[in-house]
C-alpha distance (Angstrom), angle and dihedral (degrees) to the residues before:
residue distance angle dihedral
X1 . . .
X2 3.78 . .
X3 3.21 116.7 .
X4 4.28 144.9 161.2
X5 3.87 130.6 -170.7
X6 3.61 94.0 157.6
X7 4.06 112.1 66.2
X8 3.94 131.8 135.1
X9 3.80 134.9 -158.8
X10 3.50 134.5 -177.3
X11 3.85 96.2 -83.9
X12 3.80 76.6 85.3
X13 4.21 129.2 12.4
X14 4.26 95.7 -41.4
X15 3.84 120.0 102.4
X16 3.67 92.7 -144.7
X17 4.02 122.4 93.0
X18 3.57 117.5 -127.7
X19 3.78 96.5 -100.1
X20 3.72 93.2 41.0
X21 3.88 87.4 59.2
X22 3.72 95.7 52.1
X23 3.74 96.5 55.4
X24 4.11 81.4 47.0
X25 4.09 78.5 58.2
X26 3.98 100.6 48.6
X27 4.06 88.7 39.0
X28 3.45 87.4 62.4
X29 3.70 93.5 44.7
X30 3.74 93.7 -123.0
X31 4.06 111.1 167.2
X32 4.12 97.0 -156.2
X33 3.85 132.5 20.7
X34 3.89 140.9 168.0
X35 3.78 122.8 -159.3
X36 3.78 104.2 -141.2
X37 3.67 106.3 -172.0
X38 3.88 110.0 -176.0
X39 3.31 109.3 -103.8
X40 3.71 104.7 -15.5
X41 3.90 140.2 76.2
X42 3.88 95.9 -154.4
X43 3.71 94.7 120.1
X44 3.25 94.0 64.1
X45 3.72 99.2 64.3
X46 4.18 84.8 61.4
X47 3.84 86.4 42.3
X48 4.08 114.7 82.7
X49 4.24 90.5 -179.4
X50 4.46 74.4 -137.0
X51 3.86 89.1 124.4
X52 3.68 114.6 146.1
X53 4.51 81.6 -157.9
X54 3.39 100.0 63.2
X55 3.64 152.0 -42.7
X56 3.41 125.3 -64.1
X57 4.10 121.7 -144.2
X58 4.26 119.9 -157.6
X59 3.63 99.2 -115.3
X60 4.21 138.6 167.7
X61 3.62 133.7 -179.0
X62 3.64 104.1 -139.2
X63 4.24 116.0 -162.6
X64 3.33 116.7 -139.1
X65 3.99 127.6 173.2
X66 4.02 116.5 -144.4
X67 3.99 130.2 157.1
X68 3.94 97.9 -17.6
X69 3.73 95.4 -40.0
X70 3.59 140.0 110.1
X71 3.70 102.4 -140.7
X72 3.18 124.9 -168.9
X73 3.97 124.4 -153.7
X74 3.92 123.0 -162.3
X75 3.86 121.3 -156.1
X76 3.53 125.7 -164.0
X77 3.58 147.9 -169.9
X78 3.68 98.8 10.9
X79 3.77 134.5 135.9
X80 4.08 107.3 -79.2
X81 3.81 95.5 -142.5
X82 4.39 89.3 47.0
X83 3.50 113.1 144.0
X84 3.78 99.0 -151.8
X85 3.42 85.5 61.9
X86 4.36 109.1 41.2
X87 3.97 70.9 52.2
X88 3.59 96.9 58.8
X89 4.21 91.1 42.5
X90 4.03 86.8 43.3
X91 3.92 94.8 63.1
X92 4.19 86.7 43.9
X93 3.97 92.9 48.0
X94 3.80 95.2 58.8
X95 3.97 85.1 47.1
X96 4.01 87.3 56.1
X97 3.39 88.6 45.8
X98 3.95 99.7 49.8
X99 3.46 90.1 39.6
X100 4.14 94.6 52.1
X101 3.49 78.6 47.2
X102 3.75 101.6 58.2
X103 3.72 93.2 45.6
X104 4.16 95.3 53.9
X105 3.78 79.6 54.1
X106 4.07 102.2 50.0
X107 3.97 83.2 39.2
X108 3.65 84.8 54.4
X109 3.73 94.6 58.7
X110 3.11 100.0 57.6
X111 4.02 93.7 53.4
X112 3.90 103.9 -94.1
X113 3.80 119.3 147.5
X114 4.01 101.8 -135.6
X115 3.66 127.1 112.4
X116 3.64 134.1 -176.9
X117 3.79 96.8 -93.0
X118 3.85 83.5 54.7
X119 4.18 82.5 59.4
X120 3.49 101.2 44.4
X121 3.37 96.3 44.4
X122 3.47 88.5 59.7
X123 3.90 89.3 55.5
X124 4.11 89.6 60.1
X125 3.66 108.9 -149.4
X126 4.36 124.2 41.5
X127 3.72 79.6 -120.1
X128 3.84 94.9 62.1
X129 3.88 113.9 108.3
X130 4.08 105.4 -113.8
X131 4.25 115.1 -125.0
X132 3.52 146.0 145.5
X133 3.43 93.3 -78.5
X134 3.99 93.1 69.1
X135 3.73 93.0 53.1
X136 3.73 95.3 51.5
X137 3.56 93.7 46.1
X138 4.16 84.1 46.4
X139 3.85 83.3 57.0
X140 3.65 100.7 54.4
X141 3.52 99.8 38.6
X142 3.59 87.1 55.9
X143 4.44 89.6 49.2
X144 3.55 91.6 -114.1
X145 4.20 88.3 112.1
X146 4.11 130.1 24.2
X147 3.51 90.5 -137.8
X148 4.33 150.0 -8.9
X149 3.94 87.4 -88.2
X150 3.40 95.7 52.5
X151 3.76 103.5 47.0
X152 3.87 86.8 51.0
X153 3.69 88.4 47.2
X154 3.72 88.3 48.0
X155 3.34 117.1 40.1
X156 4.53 112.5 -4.8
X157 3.88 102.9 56.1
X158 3.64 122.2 93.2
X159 4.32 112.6 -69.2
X160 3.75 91.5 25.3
X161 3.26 122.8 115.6
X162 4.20 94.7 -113.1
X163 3.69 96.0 49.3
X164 3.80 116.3 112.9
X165 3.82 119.1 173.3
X166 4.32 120.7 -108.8
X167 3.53 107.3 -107.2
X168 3.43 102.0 -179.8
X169 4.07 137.9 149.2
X170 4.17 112.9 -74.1
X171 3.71 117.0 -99.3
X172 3.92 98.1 -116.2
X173 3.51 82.4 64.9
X174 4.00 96.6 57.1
X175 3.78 88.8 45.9
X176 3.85 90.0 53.9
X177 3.92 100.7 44.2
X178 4.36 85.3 44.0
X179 4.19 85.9 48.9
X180 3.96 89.9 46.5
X181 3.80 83.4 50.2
X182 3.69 92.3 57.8
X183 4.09 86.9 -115.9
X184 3.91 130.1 136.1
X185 3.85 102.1 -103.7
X186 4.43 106.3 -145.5
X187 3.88 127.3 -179.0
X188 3.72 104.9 -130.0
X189 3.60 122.8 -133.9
X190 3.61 100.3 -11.5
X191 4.14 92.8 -173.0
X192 4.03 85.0 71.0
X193 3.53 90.2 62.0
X194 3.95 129.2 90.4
X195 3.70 112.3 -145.0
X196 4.05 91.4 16.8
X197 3.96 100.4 166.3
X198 3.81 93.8 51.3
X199 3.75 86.9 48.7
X200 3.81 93.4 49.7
X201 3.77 87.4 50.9
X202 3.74 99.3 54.4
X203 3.94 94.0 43.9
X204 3.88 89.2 49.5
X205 3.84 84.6 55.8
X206 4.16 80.0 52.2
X207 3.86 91.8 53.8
X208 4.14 95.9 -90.9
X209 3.47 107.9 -178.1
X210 3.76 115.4 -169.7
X211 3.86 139.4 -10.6
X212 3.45 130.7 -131.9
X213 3.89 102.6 -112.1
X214 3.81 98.6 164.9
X215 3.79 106.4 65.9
X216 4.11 127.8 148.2
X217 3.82 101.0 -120.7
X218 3.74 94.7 36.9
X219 3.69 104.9 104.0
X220 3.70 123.7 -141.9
X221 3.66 98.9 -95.9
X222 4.13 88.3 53.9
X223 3.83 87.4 52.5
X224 3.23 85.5 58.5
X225 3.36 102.9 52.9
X226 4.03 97.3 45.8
X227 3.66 83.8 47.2
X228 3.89 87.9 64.9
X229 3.76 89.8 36.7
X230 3.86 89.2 60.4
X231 3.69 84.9 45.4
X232 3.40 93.2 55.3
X233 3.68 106.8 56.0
X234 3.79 98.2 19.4
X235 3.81 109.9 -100.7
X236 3.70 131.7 152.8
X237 3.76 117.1 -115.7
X238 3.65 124.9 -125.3
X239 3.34 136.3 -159.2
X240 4.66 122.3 -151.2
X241 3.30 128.7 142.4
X242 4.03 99.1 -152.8
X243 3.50 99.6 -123.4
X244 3.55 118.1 -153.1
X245 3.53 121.6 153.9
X246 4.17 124.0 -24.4
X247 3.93 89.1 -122.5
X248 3.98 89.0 64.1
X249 4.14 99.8 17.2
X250 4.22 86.6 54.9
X251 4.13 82.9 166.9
X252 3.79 85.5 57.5
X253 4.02 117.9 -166.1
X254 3.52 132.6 -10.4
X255 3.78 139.7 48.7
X256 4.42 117.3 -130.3
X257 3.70 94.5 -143.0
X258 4.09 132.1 151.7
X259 3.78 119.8 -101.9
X260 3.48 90.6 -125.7
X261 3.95 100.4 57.1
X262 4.16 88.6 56.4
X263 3.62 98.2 35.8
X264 3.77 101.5 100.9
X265 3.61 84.0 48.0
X266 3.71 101.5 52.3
X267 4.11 92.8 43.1
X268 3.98 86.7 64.0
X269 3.92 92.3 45.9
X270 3.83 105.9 37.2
């Protein structure tokens, strides 16, 4: 089956609009999709779940920082309007905002023409979730960069002048506030992370619920190992593949996976 719990749109750092996405989703033929936006629920409010296609599952992709990662937490199958969770995305909304904030300034200083109105307008709506991606589109539209890549490149990644440091909540905390919401809590892309077992361990102590096993860049031999991670401690494996834009997501939507390997998954969502 063809599925994808791991999606984006431009309510956070995807170029696609909410609707656009879903007919990305039934073009592919895939049978059951989240959006999970980081930090922000917008999408859903141009998002009915009426799709004759497929089903559509309440998701988020919450960013968390923790021992020299960025981890990323997924929730599922929770309440859109849930207050433990517009909590949660609160707290790491003012972050994206302070941090967009402090790297219009350092760009400032060293003569660049870009302000944060430049960055947010980027973003579209007030309820778009702020990131890098904003600022580097701010910079080419204003000619300062040819292109996304190259502004990054430039000026965002780590010893350039733009780059400021995530500080965002910790990821035991995500899994708690999605738990509280009566969502399935699911580390994202564990292959990203350094140290990835001992970081599965302590969120299953915080009430972790799956991991994301099925993953584009994770090769075989890594799906094998999270599949005996989730076998380990008990988790339900999920399949996304974090859809961002076609020109850097060339596989586009959808995951090919067997029923049985998302199963446990889909009987706590559906």
């Amino acid at each position: 089956m063809i599925v994808d719990f791991h999606s984006h749109t431009s309510a956070s750092d995807g170029t696609l609009e909410p609707a656009q996405l879903a007919v990305a989703m039934r073009d592919r033929g895939v049978e059951i999709f989240s959006v999970t936006d980081h930090d922000s629920l917008a999408a859903y409010d141009q998002l009915d779940g009426a799709f004759q296609f497929a089903k559509l599952v309440v998701g988020v992709e919450i960013n968390s920082t923790y021992r020299g990662n960025e981890v990323h937490v997924l929730g599922y199958g929770f309440p859109a309007d849930s207050p433990p969770v517009h909590e949660l995305l609160e707290a790491n909304r003012r972050e994206r905002e302070a941090r967009a904030q402090r790297m219009v300034e350092q760009l400032q200083r060293i003569g660049l023409e870009i302000t944060p109105a430049n960055v947010r307008a980027e973003a579209g709506s007030a309820e778009s979730a702020l990131g890098r991606p904003h600022v580097a589109k701010a910079l080419v539209r204003a000619g300062i960069a040819p292109d996304v890549e190259s502004a990054f490149r430039q000026y965002l990644v780590r010893g350039k002048p733009g780059y400021v440091p995530q500080l965002y909540i910790r990821p035991q905390d995500a899994v708690r506030a999605i738990a509280r919401a009566g969502g399935v809590p699911v580390l994202a892309h564990p292959g990203r992370l350094d140290d990835d077992r001992d970081i599965v361990e302590e969120l299953v102590a915080a009430g972790l619920v799956g991991i994301e096993v099925f993953y584009p860049t994770h090769q075989p031999a890594q799906v094998a190992r999270y599949r005996r991670i989730a076998a380990d401690y008990g988790l339900v494996m999920t399949a996304g593949s974090d859809f961002h834009d076609i020109r850097w997501n060339a596989r586009g939507v959808g995951m090919d996976v067997e029923r049985q390997d998302v199963t446990a998954f889909l009987d706590l969502v559906l």
